[in-house]
C-alpha positions, 0 to 999 in steps of 0.5 A, spaced: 885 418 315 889 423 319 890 423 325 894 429 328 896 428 335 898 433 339 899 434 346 900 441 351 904 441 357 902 447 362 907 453 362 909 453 354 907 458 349 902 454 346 899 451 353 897 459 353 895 460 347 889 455 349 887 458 354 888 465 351 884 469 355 882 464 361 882 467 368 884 464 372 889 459 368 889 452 368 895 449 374 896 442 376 892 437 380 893 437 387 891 429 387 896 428 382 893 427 376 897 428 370 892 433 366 889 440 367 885 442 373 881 449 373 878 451 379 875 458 380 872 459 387 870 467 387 865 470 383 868 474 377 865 476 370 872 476 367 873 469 370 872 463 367 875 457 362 876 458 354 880 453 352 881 453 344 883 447 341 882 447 334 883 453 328 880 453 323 883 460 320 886 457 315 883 451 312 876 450 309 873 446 315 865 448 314 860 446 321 857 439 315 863 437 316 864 436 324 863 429 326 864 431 334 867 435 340 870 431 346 873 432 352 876 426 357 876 429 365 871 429 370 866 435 373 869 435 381 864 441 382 857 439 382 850 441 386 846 439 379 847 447 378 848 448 369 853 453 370 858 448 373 859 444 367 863 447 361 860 447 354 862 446 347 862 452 342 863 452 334 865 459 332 864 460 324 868 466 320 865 472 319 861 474 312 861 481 312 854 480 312 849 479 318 855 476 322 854 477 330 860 478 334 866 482 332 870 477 330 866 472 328 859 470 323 855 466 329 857 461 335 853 454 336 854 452 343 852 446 347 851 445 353 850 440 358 841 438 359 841 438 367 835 433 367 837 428 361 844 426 364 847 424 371 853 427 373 857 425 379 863 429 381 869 427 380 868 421 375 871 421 369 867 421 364 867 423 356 863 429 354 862 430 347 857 433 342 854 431 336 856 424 335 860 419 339 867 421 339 870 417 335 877 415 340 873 413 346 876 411 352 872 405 355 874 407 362 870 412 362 862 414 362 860 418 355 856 423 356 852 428 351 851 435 351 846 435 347 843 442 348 844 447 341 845 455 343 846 459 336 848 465 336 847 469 329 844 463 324 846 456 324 847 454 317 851 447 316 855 451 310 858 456 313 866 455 314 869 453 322 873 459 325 875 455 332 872 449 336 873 451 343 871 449 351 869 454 355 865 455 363 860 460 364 862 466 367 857 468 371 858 461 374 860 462 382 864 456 382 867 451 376 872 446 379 874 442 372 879 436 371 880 435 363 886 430 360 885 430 353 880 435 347 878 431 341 875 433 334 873 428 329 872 431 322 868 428 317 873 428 310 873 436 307 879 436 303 880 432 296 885 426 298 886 427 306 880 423 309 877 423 315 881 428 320 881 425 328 884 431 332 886 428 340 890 434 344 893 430 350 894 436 356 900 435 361 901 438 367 
């Protein structure tokens, strides 16, 4: 099994090719917290949260063999409006043949279901998609994002370009709090076996 542990401390060249082209960018937490904090409190449809945290550019992952998405963090804004919580979102690579994005084949998002899941603001919780995450932190509530959005055709054999967390940018106020990212890959590559990716964010 390979379990490459990363971590990512605000300010560094790499904290910021996470966050790529987020607005606002993530700051440290005022009530102390050793993770990231991302708050946005005006409207904006160029303000929201996308934070990369897998590249699969390079390898030859396919959505089959995603076993889960996670992240270990807390929901701090919350009137039981959707778009107050993140979403996960797996982009494939494009094929030169019915891609639907210009730089990618199709994206698979999943989403919070608002009726099926109690979310209570500023608890740490374990939101994940697809299977339970295979690193769980027993302090914390697990949570299911159940929801599949697709964009372009799903189909289990297409190659993973990035794994990724996002806000929605029509969303009026997102207030976010996030320790670690998680991806858990069924075995894909001769000889490696399982791949357990923990990307522990520091302020």
């Amino acid at each position: 099994m390979s379990i490459p542990n990363f971590q990512s401390k605000l300010g560094t060249t790499g904290s910021m090719s996470i966050q790529a082209d987020s607005l606002p960018t993530a700051i440290a937490d005022a009530d102390g917290r050793t993770g990231w904090f991302y708050e946005k409190n005006v409207g904006g449809a160029d303000r929201k949260l996308n934070w990369y945290f897998y590249s699969g550019a390079n390898e030859t992952l396919k959505i089959k063999d995603v076993l889960s998405m996670s992240f270990l963090g807390s929901i701090d804004k919350w009137t039981k409006v959707s778009n107050q919580a993140p979403f996960f979102v797996l982009y494939t690579k494009m094929t030169g043949d019915g891609d639907a994005g210009a730089w990618y084949h199709s994206k698979h998002a999943y989403a919070l279901n608002v009726n099926s899941q109690l979310i209570r603001a500023g608890e740490r919780c374990q939101f994940y998609c697809l299977a339970k995450p295979v690193k769980k932190h027993f302090d914390a509530r697990l949570i299911e994002f159940s929801t599949r959005i697709d964009t372009g055709a799903y189909d289990i054999n297409n190659e993973v370009l990035a794994l990724s967390l996002h806000t929605d940018s029509a969303a009026d106020e997102v207030s976010l709090y996030c320790d670690e990212l998680q991806a858990n890959f069924h075995s894909f590559v001769r000889g490696t076996g399982a791949t357990n990716i923990q990307l522990k964010l520091l302020s």
